[in-house]
C-alpha positions, -999 to +999 in steps of 0.1 A: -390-778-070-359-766-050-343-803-057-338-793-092-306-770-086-280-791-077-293-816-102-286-784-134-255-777-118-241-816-124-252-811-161-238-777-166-205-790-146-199-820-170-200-796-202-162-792-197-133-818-193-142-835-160-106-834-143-102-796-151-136-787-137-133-806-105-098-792-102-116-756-099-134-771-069-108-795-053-080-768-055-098-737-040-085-737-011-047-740-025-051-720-051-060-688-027-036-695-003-013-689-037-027-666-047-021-646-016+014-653-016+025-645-052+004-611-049+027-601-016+054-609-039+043-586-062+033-561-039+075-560-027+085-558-060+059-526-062+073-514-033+113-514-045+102-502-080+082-473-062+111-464-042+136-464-069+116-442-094+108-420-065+149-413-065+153-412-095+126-383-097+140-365-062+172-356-085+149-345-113+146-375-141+113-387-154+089-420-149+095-438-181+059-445-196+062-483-195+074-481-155+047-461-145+020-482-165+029-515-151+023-495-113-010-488-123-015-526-132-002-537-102-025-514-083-051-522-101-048-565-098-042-561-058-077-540-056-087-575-081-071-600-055-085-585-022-118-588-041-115-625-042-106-632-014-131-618+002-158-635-021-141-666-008-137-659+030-178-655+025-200-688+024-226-695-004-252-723+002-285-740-012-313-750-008-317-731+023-287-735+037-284-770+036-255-775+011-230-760-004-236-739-037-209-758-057-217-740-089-206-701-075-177-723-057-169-734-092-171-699-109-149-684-080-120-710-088-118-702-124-117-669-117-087-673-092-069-694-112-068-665-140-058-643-119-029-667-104-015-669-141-024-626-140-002-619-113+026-638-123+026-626-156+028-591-136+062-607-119+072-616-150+074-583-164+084-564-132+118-565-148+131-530-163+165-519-173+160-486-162+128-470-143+136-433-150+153-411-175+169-373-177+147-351-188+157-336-220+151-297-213+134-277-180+100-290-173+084-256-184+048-258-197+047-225-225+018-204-215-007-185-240+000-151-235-015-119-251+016-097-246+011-067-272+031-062-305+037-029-300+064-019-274+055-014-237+088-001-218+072-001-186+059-040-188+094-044-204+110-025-175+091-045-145+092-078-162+135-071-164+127-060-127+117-096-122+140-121-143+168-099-126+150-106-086+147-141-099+185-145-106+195-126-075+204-151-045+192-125-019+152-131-029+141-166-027+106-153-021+096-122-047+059-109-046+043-090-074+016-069-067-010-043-083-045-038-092-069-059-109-067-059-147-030-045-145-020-076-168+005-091-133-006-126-151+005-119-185+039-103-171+043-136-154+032-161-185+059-144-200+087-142-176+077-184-174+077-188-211+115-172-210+128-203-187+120-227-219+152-221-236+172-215-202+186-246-181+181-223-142+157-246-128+150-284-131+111-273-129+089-243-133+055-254-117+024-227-122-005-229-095-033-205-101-048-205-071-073-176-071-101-165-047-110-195-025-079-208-012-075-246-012-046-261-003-051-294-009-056-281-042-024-265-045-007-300-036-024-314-063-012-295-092+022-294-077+026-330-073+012-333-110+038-311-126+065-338-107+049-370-116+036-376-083+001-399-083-016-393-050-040-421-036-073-411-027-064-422+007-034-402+010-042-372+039-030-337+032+001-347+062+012-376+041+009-355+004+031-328+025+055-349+033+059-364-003+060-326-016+088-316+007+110-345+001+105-341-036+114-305-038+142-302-015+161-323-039+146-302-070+157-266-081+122-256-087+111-224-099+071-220-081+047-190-096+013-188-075-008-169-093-039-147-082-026-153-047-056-135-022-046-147+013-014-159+031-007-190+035+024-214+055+043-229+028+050-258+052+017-268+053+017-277+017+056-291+015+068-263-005+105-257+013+112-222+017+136-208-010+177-200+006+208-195-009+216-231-014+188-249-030+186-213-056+148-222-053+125-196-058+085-183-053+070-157-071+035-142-057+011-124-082-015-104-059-037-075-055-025-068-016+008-058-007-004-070+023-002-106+010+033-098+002+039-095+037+024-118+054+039-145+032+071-125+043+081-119+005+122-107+000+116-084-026+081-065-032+073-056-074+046-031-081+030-035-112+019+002-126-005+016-152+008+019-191+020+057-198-003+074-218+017+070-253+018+028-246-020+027-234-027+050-269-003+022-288-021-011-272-055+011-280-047+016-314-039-023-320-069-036-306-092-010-328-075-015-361-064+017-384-101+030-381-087+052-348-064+072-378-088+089-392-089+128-387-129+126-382-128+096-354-090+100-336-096+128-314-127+113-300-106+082-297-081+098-278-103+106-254-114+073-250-082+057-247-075+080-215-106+070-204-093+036-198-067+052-174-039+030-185-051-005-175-046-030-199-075-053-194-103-020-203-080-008-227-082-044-243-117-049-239-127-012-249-107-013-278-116-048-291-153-035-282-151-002-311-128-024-337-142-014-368-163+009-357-162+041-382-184+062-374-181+097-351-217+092-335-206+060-319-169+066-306-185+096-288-214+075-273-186+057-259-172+084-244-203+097-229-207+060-218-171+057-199-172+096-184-205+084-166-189+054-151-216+031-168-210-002-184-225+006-217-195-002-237-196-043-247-176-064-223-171-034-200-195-048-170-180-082-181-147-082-181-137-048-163-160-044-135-168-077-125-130-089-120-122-055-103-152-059-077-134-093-068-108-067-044-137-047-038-159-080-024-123-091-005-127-062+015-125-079+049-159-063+065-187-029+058-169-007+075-139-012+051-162-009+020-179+019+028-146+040+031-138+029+002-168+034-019-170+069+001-137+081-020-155+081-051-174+112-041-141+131-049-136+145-081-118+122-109-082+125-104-081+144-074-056+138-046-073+135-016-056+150+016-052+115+038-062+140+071-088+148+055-100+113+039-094+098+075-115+128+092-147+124+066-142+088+077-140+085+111-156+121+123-180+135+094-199+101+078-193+080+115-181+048+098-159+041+121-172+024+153-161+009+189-140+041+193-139+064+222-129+093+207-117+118+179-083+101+185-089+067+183-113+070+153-083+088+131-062+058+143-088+033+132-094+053+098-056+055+095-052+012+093-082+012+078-066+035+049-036+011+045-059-018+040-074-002+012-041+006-001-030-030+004-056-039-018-044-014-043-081-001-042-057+035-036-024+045-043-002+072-031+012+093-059+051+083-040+059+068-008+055+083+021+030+112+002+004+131+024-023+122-005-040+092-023-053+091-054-085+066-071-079+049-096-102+066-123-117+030-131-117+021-093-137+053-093-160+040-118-163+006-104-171+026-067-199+049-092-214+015-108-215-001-076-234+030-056-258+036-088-292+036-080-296+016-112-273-013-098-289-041-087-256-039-058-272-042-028-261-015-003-260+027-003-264+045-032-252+076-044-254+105-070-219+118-082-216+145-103-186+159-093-167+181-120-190+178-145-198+216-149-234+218-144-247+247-145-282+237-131-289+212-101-296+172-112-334+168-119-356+161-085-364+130-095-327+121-093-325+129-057-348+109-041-337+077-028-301+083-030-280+080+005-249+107-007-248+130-031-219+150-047-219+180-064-187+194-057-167+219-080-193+225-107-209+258-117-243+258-103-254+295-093-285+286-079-304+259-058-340+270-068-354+238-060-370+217-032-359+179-037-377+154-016-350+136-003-360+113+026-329+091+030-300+118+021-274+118+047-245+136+027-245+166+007-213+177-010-224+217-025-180+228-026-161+243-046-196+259-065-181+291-067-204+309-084-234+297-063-249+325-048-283+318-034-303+285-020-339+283-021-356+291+015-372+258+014-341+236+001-336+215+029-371+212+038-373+178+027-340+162+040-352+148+075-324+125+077-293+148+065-258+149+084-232+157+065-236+195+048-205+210+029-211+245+016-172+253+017-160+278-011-193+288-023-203+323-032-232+319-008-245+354+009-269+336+030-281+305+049-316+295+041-340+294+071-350+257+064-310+250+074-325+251+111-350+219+107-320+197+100-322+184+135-297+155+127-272+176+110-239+166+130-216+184+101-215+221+091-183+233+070-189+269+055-150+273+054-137+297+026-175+310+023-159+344+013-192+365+008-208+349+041-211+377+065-236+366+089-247+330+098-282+318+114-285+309+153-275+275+151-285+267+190-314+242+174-288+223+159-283+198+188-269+171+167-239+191+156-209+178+162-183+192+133-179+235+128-158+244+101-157+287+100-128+291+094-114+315+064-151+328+059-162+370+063-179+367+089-185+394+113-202+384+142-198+349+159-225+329+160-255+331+188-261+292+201-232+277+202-234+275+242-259+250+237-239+230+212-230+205+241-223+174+214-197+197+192-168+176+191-144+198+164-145+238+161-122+259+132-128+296+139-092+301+121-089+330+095-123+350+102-132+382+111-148+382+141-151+414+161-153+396+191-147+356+200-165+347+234-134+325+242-154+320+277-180+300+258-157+282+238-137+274+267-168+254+281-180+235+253-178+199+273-176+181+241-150+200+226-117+179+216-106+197+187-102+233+186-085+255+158-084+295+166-054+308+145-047+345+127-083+359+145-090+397+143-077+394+177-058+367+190-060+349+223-044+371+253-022+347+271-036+357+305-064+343+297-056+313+281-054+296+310-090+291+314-085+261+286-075+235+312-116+234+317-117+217+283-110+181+294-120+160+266-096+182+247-072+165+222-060+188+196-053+227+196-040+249+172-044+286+186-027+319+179-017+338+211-003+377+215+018+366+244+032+341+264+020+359+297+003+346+328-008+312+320+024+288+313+039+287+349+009+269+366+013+235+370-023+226+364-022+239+327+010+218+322-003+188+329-036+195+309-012+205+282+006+176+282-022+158+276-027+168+245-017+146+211-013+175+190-009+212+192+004+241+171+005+275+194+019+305+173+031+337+192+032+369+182+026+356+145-001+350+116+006+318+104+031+295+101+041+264+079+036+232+101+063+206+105+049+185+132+019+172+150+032+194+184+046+227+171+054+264+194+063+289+166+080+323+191+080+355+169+090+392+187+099+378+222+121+400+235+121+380+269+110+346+277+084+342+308+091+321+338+079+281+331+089+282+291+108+250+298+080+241+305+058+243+278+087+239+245+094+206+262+059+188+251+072+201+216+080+180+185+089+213+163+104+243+178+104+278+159+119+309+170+118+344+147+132+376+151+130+371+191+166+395+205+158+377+237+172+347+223+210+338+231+210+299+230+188+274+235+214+255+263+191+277+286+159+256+284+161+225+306+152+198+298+173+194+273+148+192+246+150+153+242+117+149+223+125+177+199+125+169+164+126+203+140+146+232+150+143+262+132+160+294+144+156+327+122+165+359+124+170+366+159+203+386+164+211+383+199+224+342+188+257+338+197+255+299+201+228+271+200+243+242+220+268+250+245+274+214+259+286+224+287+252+237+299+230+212+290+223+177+301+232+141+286+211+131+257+202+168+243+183+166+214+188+127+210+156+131+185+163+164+164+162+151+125+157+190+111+184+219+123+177+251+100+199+284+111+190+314+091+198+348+091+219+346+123+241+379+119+255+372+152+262+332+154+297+329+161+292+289+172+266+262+161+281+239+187+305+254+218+319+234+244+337+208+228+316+177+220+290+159+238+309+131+264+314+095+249+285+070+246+262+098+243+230+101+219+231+138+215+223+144+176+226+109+162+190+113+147+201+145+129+193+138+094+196+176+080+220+206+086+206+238+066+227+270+077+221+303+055+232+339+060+255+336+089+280+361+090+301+355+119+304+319+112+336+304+108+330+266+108+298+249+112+316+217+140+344+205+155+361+167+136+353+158+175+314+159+166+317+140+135+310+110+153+276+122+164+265+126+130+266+091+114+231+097+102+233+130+087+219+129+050+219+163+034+241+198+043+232+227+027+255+259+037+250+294+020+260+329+025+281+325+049+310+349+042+333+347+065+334+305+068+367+291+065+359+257+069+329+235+074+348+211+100+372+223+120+404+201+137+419+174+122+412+140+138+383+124+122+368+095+132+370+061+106+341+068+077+329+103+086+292+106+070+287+078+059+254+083+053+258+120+032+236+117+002+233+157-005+258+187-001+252+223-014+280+250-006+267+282-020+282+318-021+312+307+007+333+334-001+360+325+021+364+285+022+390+269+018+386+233+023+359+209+037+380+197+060+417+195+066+422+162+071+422+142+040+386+119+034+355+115+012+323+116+011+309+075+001+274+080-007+275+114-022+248+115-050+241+152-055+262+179-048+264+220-057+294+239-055+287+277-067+308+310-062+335+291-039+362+304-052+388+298-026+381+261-021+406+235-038+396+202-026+362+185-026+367+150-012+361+130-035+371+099-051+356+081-082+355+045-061+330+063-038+303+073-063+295+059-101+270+089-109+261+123-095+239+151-100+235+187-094+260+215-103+289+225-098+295+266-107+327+288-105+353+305-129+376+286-155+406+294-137+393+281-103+378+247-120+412+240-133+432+249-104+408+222-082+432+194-070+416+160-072+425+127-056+421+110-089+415+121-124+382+099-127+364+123-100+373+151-121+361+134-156+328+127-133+322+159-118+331+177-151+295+164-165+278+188-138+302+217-141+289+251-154+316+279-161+305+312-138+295+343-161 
């Protein structure tokens, strides 16, 4: 029956005009081969029209709709045409091959001859008058934004901060940073939604990026907001390339939102904002350490809401129910609860609008003090997007530090020592380290990438403490809850809560770290099975006086014991079958008086004694072989084997300070046996017999940190390698020696004390020098004695009750191109008598850092430099200068200057000086106080009358 095909096909072919038909067939061949040719004219024309619009766009004007629609046609009829032509280029056949199959030929010419009359319709209209237009205002998309009615003067504030950054030329690149929830996005939305009715950028593009970084992604939406259509074809090179040459003919205006890793703008096309193209970047972030590595110009920290705006935003979101005298004070409450952070504040509030009665407002309350996500929306939309920087974390170690710091009480500022030391030493999170050394190090970086990820803050730069956020607290409690699903350690914290009685047994078992530090339990009457417990927090129970005999029966696996200011009389017995305890503190345990044989104790590897009663030191230590730290400081010990302590092979951190008797120096020399020692802070009664071996001085200078204290109780530290002298009448052979390892250098009431010019060595690592009432100082540098480069690092000179100081400085100056002093960032001279002048105008050149002088009784002072040839912008640096009870000066200086960065001065009961240097161009504002009689304030010459209208705002008339 296969003859029957070609037979349908001739009476389906002559259904149409014959001619026409047979034309479909006859002209195939021409047709294509047309075809071909008037679609690679079209293509050209696609081409030039492409190019132009892409131009026109480069100087920021817009596709016109009807432009951009007859590209897509064109794209679209050249995918049509390759189609044919590819049908045709493939034979069809019948009857097994052995003809042709006329009728699909036949269908295949009609279908190319539409097209034909297609494309040059397409030419036809490929004919515009213009391609592109201006755009009629910035390309700024408004944002939703749920900025508050009520006023907020610190979002206010930082989002000023920011529109000024943004029209400063200096910052091309600006990164704002701050925790999670602290409403960074809505401060942005609205800083964008101000550039609608401005005319400073041709473009403001907004790329949320968030968590997974994707930077094709990222070239996508940019090239959207410019009207760029990338091919699916186009690699992320050639999408690079299109980006860059766009923008660098665009002043665009780029926020990246939720930014959580670096990345190189290059590698999209983004061109990196200067001067000339007045581009700019902003960053939103929770790591300042994104900031950085995307090597941002200016950094913006967004903070918590004061406690009046956090009550005002509050009050919004619940409605006028929060005014009532019944529910408002419980509301209060739970408005600080929310710690300032706008997203729980939100979500709390909108969570108890309407809500009028008492019982539920405090069932709230009771619900955020226990860090659980009772309230609606709180696990939600608080913890969830705050455990995003917690999950970012880059590895374990990291989180576990972290999540450690929630074991502090709410609020508290946690000594960064101390943090580092529970870190590293006490809870061994810290691992691949060789010793106590490298482990603080480690815990150190690992504490700035916490703070990066504004996990902790400092309460101001450069603090000695950190502070948790009280919801990052609460997030770190939710996550360690035993009733988390969280995988990982969990923990009981009850810190500050004022118990009077232990948690339940039940509550202890299966948690890893428990804290019950500074509450008023008086007694530990219980046994809790606890077989995983590794950390037990007990301080600050002052009024616990007794622990059950069997209380740490159960606690096989325990390491970590704090019992530090307790009101413990004794140690249980069951304390000696914690055979993996590596962590004893019992420091400030004042009504401790005697302490079990801890030689079982192999594991130990931390004593803390220090500050406690006790009387007797304790048997075993000699077998502590693993005990890494020792603090003995403060106790009362009627005798300290120092022998035994001395060979502890372990040993790297020893504290022995203000003892019942202190460390003879003749013996002291027996510490060069400690070899793995690191750090010692020590109290000695003299500096005999020891100090001119050359064996102990190069064990000494081995260690990293050291405080030795002569001949006194205690004092203040200033440094990581402090000597404080007290009572040396005269200094033993080698003390060059020894004060040269030093970083802080104290001398007190030592006569045997002329200068320091007669220590060599010339003291170049010294960095604090405090002299104090030793009368037999005449001079402290004579530079005629002491080598080039003396003190080159001393920041800190404090002179104080010097009744014989007749010169600070002697000799002249130090020779030219020397570094003597040019670190010295403070001069504080008090009670002086003898002194006339504090330097020469010769030395003024040496102290081009110097940023606060602070002179005081110092009677007979004429002058505070002395000569008359000062060098070109003397201190230029001087931010702060007190004169104070100078009974006898009479100028600053005779040559005529000023001060150009003054900010603060006082000036009280100088009644002979007439001049103080200063002129109004120099300083715009200044603070302090200025005191003296009415006669000698109006008898003050001034080098122009707007210094005196300035000054006259901090002038107080004597009584």
């Amino acid at each position: 029956m296969d003859f029957l095909g070609p037979v349908v096909q001739i009476i389906l072919f002559f259904w149409a005009p014959v001619s026409q038909q047979i034309g479909y067939l006859k002209h195939l061949n021409n047709n294509v081969e047309t075809l071909k040719k008037e679609t690679e004219e079209l293509q050209d024309k696609r081409h030039q029209i492409r190019a132009d619009v892409d131009d026109a766009i480069s100087v920021g004007k817009t596709r016109v709709r009807l432009v951009e629609n007859w590209l897509v046609d064109v794209t679209n009829i050249e995918a049509q045409v390759d189609d044919l032509r590819t049908e045709f280029e493939q034979p069809r056949t019948c009857l097994n091959g052995c003809c042709t199959n006329h009728f699909s030929r036949y269908k295949l010419g009609k279908r190319v001859v539409k097209k034909l009359k297609d494309v040059e319709n397409l030419k036809t209209k490929g004919v515009f008058d213009k391609v592109a237009e201006s755009p009629r205002r910035p390309r700024v998309l408004e944002m939703q934004t749920s900025l508050p009615r009520v006023q907020q003067s610190t979002a206010e504030e930082t989002m000023e901060e920011i529109w000024q950054c943004l029209h400063d030329e200096e910052n091309g690149l600006i990164g704002v940073y701050g925790m999670g929830g602290i409403g960074k996005t809505t401060l942005m939305k609205a800083v964008n939604n101000r550039f609608i009715v401005t005319n400073d950028f041709n473009v403001v593009i907004w790329v949320t990026v968030s968590k997974d970084l994707n930077l094709g992604l990222i070239q996508e939406k940019i090239g959207k907001k410019l009207d760029i259509t990338f091919c699916d074809n186009e690699d992320m090179a050639e999408k690079r390339d299109r980006l860059f040459t766009r923008l660098q003919n665009v002043r665009y205006l780029l926020i990246l939102d939720d930014l959580w890793e670096a990345f190189r703008l290059d590698q999209v096309g983004i061109p990196k904002p200067d001067k000339q193209s007045r581009c700019k970047i902003v960053i939103t972030t929770r790591s300042i350490e994104v900031c950085n590595a995307m090597v941002a110009d200016k950094f913006i920290k967004v903070g918590a809401l004061t406690p009046e705006e956090a009550w005002n935003l509050f009050c919004e979101r619940c409605g006028d129910v929060v005014m009532s005298s019944e529910i408002r004070p419980v509301a209060e409450k739970v408005a600080e609860e929310c710690s300032g952070l706008p997203l729980a504040i939100k979500t709390v509030g909108r969570a108890m609008h309407g809500k009028d009665k008492k019982e539920i407002w405090e069932n709230a309350l009771r619900a955020l003090k226990g860090s659980s996500p009772e309230v609606p929306g709180m696990e939600r939309q608080v913890f969830l997007p705050l455990k995003l920087s917690y999950d970012y974390l880059e590895n374990e170690e990291i989180k576990s530090c972290f999540l450690y710091c929630s074991l502090f009480l709410e609020d508290y500022e946690i000594p960064i020592d101390e943090l580092v030391r529970c870190w590293a030493v006490e809870e061994g999170f810290i691992e691949n380290v060789n010793d106590l050394e490298e482990a603080s190090n480690k815990g150190h970086d690992i504490l700035e990438t916490i703070k990066d990820a504004c996990l902790l803050e400092e309460w101001f730069e450069g603090d000695e403490d950190v502070r948790m956020h009280d919801l990052l607290r609460d997030l770190a409690i939710w996550i360690t809850s035993p009733s988390s699903s969280i995988e990982g350690s969990k923990f009981l914290v009850k810190a500050g809560e004022g118990l009077v009685q232990p948690p339940e047994e039940n509550m202890w078992r299966g948690v890893v770290r428990i804290s019950l530090m500074r509450n008023k339990i008086k007694h530990l009457d219980i046994t809790p099975d606890c077989p995983n417990l590794i950390s037990l927090f007990l301080n600050e129970n002052d009024q616990l006086r007794t622990i059950h005999s069997n209380f740490f029966e159960l606690m096989p696996k325990l390491q970590i014991l704090d019992l530090s200011d307790t009101g413990i009389e004794s140690l249980p017995m069951s304390l000696l079958q914690l055979v993996n305890l590596r962590v004893l503190i019992l420091r400030y345990c004042m009504h401790l008086v005697e302490v079990l044989p801890l030689g079982k104790l192999k594991e130990l590897q931390i004593l803390d004694l220090s500050n406690s009663r006790l009387r007797n030191f304790p048997q075993g230590i000699a077998s502590l072989v693993k005990l890494k730290r020792l603090d003995i400081s403060w106790t009362s010990f009627t005798a300290v084997p120092f022998t035994v302590i001395y060979g502890l092979p372990s040993l790297e951190e020893v504290s022995m300070c203000c003892l019942k008797e202190n460390v003879d120096g003749a013996t002291f020399g027996e510490a060069v046996n400690m070899k793995r020692l690191r750090s010692l802070r020590i109290s000695l009664s003299n500096l005999n017999g020891f100090i001119s071996h050359d064996m102990f001085h190069r064990w000494f200078s081995g260690l990293t940190s050291f405080h030795v204290m002569v001949n006194i109780a205690i004092y203040p530290p200033f440094s990581d390698k402090q000597i404080s002298i007290c009572e040396c009448d005269k200094f033993p052979c080698g003390i060059e020696g020894l004060i040269k390892h030093a970083f802080s250098l104290d001398f007190y009431r030592s006569k045997g004390l002329t200068s320091l010019s007669k220590f060599q060595g010339d003291l170049k690592s010294l960095r604090h020098l405090q002299v104090m009432d030793c009368s037999g100082v005449e001079c402290i540098i004579d530079w005629r004695e002491v080598g080039d480069d003396a003190f080159q690092c001393l920041q800190f000179l404090e002179l104080l009750d010097l009744p014989n100081l007749e010169k600070v400085f002697d000799g002249g100056a130090p020779p030219p191109l020397n570094t003597s002093l040019q670190n010295l960032l403070s001069i504080r001279v008090r009670n002086c008598e003898k002194l006339r002048s504090l330097f020469s105008s010769s030395m003024v050149e040496q102290l081009h850092q110097l940023k606060e002088l602070d002179i005081s009784y110092c009677f007979q002072m004429k002058e505070i430099i002395e000569g008359d040839k000062l060098p070109h912008n003397s201190f230029p640096k001087l931010r702060i200068l007190k004169l104070d009870a100078l009974l006898d000066l009479e100028s600053i200086c005779s040559q005529r200057f000023m001060f150009i960065s003054l900010e603060e001065m006082e000036v009280i009961s100088c009644p002979k000086l007439k001049k103080l240097s200063l002129f109004s161009s120099s300083i715009h504002e200044i603070k302090g106080k200025i005191e003296g009689k009415r006669e000698w304030w109006e008898g003050l010459e001034w080098e122009d009358e707007n210094a005196r209208s300035l000054c006259s705002t901090i002038y107080k008339e004597a009584s």
